[in-house]
N, C-alpha and C positions, 0 to 999 in steps of 0.2 A: 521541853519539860514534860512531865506525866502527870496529869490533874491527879488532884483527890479522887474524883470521882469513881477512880477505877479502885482503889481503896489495895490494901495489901491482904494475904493472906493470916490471917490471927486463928492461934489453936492448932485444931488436927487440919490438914488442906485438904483431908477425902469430907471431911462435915461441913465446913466453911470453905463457901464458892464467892467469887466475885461475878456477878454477871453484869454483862452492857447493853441496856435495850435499846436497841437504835428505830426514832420515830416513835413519838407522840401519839397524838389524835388517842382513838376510841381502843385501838390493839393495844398501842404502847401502855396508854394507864391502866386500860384493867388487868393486860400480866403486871404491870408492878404492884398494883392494890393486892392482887391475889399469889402474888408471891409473896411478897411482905407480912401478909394474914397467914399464910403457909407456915414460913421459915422462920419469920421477925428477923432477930440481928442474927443471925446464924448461916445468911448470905448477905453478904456485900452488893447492892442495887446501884445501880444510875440509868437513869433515863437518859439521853442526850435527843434533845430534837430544836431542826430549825424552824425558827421565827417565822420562817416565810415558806413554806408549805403548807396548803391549806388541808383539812379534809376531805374527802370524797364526798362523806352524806348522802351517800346513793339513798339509805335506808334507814328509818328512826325506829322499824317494831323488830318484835324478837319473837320467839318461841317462848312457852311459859315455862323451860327449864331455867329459863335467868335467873328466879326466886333463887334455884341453889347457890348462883353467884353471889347476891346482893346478902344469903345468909351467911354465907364461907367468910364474910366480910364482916357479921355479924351487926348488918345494916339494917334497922326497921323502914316501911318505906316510908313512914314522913320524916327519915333521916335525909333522903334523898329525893324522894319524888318532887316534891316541892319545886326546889333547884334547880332539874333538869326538864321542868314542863312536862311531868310526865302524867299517863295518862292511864286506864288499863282495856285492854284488848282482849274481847273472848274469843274473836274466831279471825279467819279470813273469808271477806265476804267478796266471793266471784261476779258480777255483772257483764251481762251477755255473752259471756262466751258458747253457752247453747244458742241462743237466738237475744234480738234486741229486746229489752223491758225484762227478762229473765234473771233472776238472782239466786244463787245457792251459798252456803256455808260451810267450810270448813271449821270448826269448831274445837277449842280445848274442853273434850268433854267422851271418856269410853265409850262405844257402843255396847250394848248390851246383848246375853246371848240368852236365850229362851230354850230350854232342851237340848244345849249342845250345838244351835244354830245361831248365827249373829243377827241382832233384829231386821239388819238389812237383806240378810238371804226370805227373813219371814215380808221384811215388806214389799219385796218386790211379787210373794204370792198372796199377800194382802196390802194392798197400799189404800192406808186409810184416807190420804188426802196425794195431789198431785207434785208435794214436798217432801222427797225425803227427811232430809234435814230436819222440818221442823218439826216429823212424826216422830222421828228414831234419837232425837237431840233437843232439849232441857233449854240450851243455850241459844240454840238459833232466834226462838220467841223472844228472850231477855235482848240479843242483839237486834231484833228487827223494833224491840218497843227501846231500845236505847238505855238497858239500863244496867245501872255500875253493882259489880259481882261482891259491894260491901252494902251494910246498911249501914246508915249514917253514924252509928256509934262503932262503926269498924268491924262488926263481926260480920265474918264472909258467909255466903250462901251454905248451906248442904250442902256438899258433892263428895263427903265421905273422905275428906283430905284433911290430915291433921298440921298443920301449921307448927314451924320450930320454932326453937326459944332461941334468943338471941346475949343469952347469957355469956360472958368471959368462962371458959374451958369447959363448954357444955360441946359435945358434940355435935361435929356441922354435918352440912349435908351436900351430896354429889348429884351431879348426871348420872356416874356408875351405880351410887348403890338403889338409887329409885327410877331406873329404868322400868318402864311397864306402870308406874305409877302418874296419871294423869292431874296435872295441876289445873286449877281452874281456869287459868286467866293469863295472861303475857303482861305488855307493857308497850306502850310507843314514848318516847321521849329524845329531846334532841340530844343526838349525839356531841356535838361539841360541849356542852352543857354539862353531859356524865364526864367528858375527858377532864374536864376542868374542877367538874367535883374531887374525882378519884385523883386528879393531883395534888389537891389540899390530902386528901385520906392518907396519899402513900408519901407524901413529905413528912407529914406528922409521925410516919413509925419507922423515917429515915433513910428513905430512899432520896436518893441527889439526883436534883433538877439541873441539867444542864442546858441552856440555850447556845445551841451552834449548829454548824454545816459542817457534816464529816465529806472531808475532801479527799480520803484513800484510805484501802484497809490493806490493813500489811496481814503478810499470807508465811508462814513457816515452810520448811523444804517438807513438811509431810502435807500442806495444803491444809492447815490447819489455819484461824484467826488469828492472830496473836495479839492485834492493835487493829482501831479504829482510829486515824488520825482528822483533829479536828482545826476548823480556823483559826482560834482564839486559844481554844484550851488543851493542845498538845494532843497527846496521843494516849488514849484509852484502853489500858490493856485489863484482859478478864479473863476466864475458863470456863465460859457460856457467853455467846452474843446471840440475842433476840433482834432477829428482822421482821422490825414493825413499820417498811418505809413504802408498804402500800400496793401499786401495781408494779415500781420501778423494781422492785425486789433487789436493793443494793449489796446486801451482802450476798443473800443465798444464791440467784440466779447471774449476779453481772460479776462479782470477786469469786465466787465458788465454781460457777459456770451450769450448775445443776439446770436441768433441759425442762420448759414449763410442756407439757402435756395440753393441747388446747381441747375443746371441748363443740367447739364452734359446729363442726360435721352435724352436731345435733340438735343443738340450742344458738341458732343464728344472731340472737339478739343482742347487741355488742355496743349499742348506744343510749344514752338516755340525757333528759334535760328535766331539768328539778327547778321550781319555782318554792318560795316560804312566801305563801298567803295569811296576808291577817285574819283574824277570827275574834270574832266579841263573844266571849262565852257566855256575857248574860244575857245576848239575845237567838246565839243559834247553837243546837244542840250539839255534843260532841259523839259520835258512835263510838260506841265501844270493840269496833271490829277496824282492822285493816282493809281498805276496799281496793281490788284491782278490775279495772273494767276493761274488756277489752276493746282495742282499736285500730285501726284500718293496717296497721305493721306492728302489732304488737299490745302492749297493756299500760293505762295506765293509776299510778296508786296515792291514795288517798289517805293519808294521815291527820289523825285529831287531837291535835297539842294542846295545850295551857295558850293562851294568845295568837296560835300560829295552825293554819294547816300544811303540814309538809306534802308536795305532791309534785308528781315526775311522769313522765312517759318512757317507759322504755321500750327499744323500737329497733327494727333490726336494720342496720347503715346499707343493706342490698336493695330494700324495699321503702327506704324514705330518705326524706335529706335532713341535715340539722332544724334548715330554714323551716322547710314541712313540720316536722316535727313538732318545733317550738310554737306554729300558729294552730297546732291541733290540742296542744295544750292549752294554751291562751282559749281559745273557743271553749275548750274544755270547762275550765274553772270559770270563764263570765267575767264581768267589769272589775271583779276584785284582784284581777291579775294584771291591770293596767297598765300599772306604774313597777311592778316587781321584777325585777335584773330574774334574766334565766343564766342559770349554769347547765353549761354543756358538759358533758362526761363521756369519754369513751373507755369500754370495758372491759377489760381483759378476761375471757370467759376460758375454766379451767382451772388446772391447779399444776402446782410444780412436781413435777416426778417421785422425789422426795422430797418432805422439807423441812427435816432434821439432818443434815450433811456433815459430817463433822462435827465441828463446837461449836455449831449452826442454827439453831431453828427458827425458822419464821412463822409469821404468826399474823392472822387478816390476809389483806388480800396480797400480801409476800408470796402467802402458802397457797391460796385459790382462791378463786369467787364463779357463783351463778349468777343470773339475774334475781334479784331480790322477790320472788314471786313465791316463796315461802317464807320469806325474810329469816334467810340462813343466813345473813353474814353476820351477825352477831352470836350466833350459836355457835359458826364454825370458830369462831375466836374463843367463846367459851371453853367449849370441849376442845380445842387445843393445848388450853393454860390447863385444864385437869391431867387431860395427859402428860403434858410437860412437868407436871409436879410426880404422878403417879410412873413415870420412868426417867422423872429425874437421875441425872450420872453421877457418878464419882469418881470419873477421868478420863481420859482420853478412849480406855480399851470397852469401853460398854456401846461395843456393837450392835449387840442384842439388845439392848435396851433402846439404842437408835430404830432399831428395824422394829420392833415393837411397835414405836409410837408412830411410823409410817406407816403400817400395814392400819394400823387405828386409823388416823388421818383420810389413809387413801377410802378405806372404806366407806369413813362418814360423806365424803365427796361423790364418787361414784352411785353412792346410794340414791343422795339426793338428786344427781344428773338424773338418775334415772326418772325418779318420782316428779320431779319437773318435767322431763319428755313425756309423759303419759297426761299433765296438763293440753298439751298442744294436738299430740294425737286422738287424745278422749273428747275433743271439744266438737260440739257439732257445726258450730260455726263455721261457712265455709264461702262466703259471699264478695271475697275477691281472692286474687292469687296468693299473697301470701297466706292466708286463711285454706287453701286450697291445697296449697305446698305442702301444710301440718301435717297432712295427710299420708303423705308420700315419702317424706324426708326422713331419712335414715334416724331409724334410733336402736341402741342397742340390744344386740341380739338378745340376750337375754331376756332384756325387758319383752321384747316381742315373743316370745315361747311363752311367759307370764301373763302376757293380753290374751293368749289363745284359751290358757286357764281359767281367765276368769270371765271370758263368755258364758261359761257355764257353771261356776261354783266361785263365787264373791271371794275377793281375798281372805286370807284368814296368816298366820303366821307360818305355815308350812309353805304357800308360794309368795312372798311376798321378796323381795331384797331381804339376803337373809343374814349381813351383818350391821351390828348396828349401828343406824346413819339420823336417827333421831325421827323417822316417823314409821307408828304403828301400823298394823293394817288397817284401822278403821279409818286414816287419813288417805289411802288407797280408795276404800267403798264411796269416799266423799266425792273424791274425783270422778272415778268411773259413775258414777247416780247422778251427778250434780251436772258435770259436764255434758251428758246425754252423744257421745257422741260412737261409741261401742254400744252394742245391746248385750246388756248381762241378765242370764237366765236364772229364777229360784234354783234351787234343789230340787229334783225329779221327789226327794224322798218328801219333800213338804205337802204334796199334795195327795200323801196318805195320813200326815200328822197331824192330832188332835192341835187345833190352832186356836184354842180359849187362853193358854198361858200369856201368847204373844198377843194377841187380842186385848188384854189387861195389862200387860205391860206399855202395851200404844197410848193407855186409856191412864195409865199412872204419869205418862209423859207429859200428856195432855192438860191434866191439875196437876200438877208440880209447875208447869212450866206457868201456868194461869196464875196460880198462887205467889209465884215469887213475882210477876210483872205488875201484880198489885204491890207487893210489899214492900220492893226494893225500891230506893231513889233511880232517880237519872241518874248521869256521871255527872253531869254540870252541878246537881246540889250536894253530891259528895263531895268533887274537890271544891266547890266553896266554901262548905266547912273544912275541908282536911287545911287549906291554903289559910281560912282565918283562926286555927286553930295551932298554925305555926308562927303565924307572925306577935 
């Protein structure tokens, strides 16, 4: 028999699609949330995912382009944060990867330009303190005193960002249209937690829950999908199927055969193991940054949940063993990791060649995955589901609209590869072999013409990766300053230029950043009010 789920065709069939998202977890529900917010009844939805496959959960933080997700959905966050333990995140906060006791920042926050030059070309010829970061960035100060980017009656910091309405038919907002526009803050939260939220969301505007194990996909003589056949509930046919089933990649790479492209030649690190440590929020504080510290084959990351710290080592399987691994963690986090089950993960680094193939697209890690060290993998599923809507088909002959959302895709991938290899080769750290290797190990050519650029004139938008893959050049100058492990030189022209502008501008950082670390909360006494203020 053929389930409901797959629903029939109603109306005109170029406006009303039926699609099938095969696989659950964090990919599967936020394309249905955001498709359903998209289209409403005007596509035909079903989720089908089994019982018994779990999540990955490599990674709980994001980029702070999620805001555009959570508002396309027309979500406030004490609609959902609450639920999903979540938390907010100003920056990524680096530990030792220049040298041991050492810390720098990544930060959601512009760098600022004085006369035409970026504060970081002025402070490498004026460095007011031996931090970048906390000279040239607002944020770093609020992340190193620990405190939450709201004040307790909710209204957010300065930082010149105007917040949307979450009105029924007021206009949403994208990745594409405010690209270049810096949001304050991200987000860490468990991912299983959001899956399970955005199922309730996307059942409520009618998307079908299917719980099963699809056991074959029937394929047309032009290699086309035609059906997903299931255990229990027949055979699911549609004219879009979403693969959302993880690193197995079932429909795109094993029924299509589309060839995954590995990435490994550059980014070695291919294994990780994740521990969920308790946490008493009323007795130890929560950072508002992502921490990844580095470690003897690799880094490992530090998340600050509602109840929970999420934290993993990820580690490259050439230069450690599962065994090692897991007691470098355990050391790592201290007696509070005692009794806690580790999950081991191995990680398929890369992305699929294409991963819109026909009436095919996948979506998470179907499509690619990095190591989580800029925690892209919830971004790269974001800016997927926008694409997907923004070159959505109207049949089988929209080529060009496939190739479209590829060349998008590939780019946001490659970009990021690259911006992650200059992690490992910018690092000064160099104190056993694998540390040592960073150095030497192939990365690509481009990127390396790029390094040679910015010895001498800081990134700026003309050399940086020049399609867009979600980080600006100021997240470039973070690495290359932060990391210490390239010497990047001022501007020959700065040490002609009157430097009183940028001298007050260091000095506006300074009290701004003093001012708000008085004014704001923690995070710990924001979400205890946001949390009693829901219940």
């Amino acid at each position: 028999m053929t389930a409901r789920g797959a629903g029939d065709h109603h109306g005109d069939p170029g406006k009303s699609r039926r699609v099938v998202i095969v696989g659950g977890g964090t990919a599967g529900w936020m394309t249905a949330s955001y498709l359903a917010a998209a289209f409403g009844d005007r596509i035909d939805l079903t989720v089908v995912e089994s019982a018994h496959i779990g999540t990955v959960g490599v990674g709980e933080a994001t980029f702070s382009d999620i805001r555009h997700f959570f508002e396309f959905l027309r979500l406030a966050e004490s609609d959902w944060m609450p639920a999903c333990n979540a938390t907010y995140k100003l920056a990524v906060r680096f530990e030792n990867w220049r040298e041991p006791g050492h810390h720098f920042y990544h930060p959601f926050e512009q760098l600022a330009s004085v006369d035409g030059f970026p504060l970081s070309d002025w402070w490498l010829r004026h460095p007011t303190t031996s931090r970048f970061d906390k000279d040239c960035f607002v944020m770093a100060s609020l992340c190193d005193a620990e405190r939450s980017p709201r004040y307790l009656d909710g209204t957010l910091l300065d930082q010149g960002f105007v917040e949307q309405h979450h009105d029924e038919g007021a206009a949403r907002s994208t990745i594409a249209e405010y690209q270049g526009v810096q949001i304050p803050y991200a987000y860490h939260f468990e991912a299983h937690l959001l899956a399970t939220y955005l199922t309730g969301y996307s059942t409520r505007r009618g998307v079908r829950h299917i719980v099963d194990n699809v056991v074959d996909v029937g394929l047309d003589e032009d290699g086309f999908i035609t059906h997903v056949a299931t255990a229990e509930h027949g055979e699911l046919s549609a004219d879009l199927f979403v693969d959302c089933t993880g690193f197995r990649a079932l429909l795109l790479n094993k029924a299509l055969g589309e060839p995954f492209v590995s990435y490994q030649d550059t980014l070695p690190n291919d294994s990780a193991v994740a521990l969920q440590v308790p946490l008493d929020m009323d007795r130890e504080p929560l950072r508002p940054c992502t921490t990844a510290t580095a470690q003897e084959a690799g880094w490992i990351w530090t998340i600050p949940l509602i109840s929970r710290i999420g934290t993993g080592y990820v580690y490259a399987g050439d230069y450690s063993t599962p065994e090692r691994a897991e007691q470098v963690l355990r050391d790592f986090v201290g007696p509070a990791a005692a009794d806690v089950p580790a999950n081991h993960i191995k990680m398929r680094i890369g992305r699929s060649r294409r991963s819109w193939v026909k009436n095919c697209v996948a979506v998470g890690l179907a499509s690619g995955f990095v190591e989580p060290l800029e925690s892209t993998g919830i971004f790269f599923i974001h800016h997927a589901i926008e694409q997907m809507v923004k070159y959505f088909p109207s049949g089988r002959g929209d080529e060009l609209q496939r190739e479209l959302y590829n060349r998008s895709i590939a780019h946001v991938m490659d970009g990021v590869r690259e911006f992650l290899c200059l992690h490992y080769v910018g690092a000064r750290r160099a104190d056993n072999q694998y540390w040592k290797d960073t150095k030497t190990r192939k990365i690509p050519d481009a990127l390396a013409e790029r390094i040679e650029i910015w010895k001498h004139k800081v990134p700026d938008t003309e050399s940086v990766y020049p399609y867009y893959h979600g980080l600006p050049p100021y997240s470039y100058n973070c690495i290359l300053l932060g990391a210490g492990g390239i010497e990047v030189k001022h501007s020959p022209a700065l040490d002609l230029a009157d430097e009183r502008a940028a001298l007050a501008e260091f000095q506006r950082i300074r009290i701004k950043a003093d001012k708000l670390v008085q004014e704001l909360p923690t995070q710990n006494e924001y979400f205890a009010q946001m949390r009693a203020d829901t219940h």
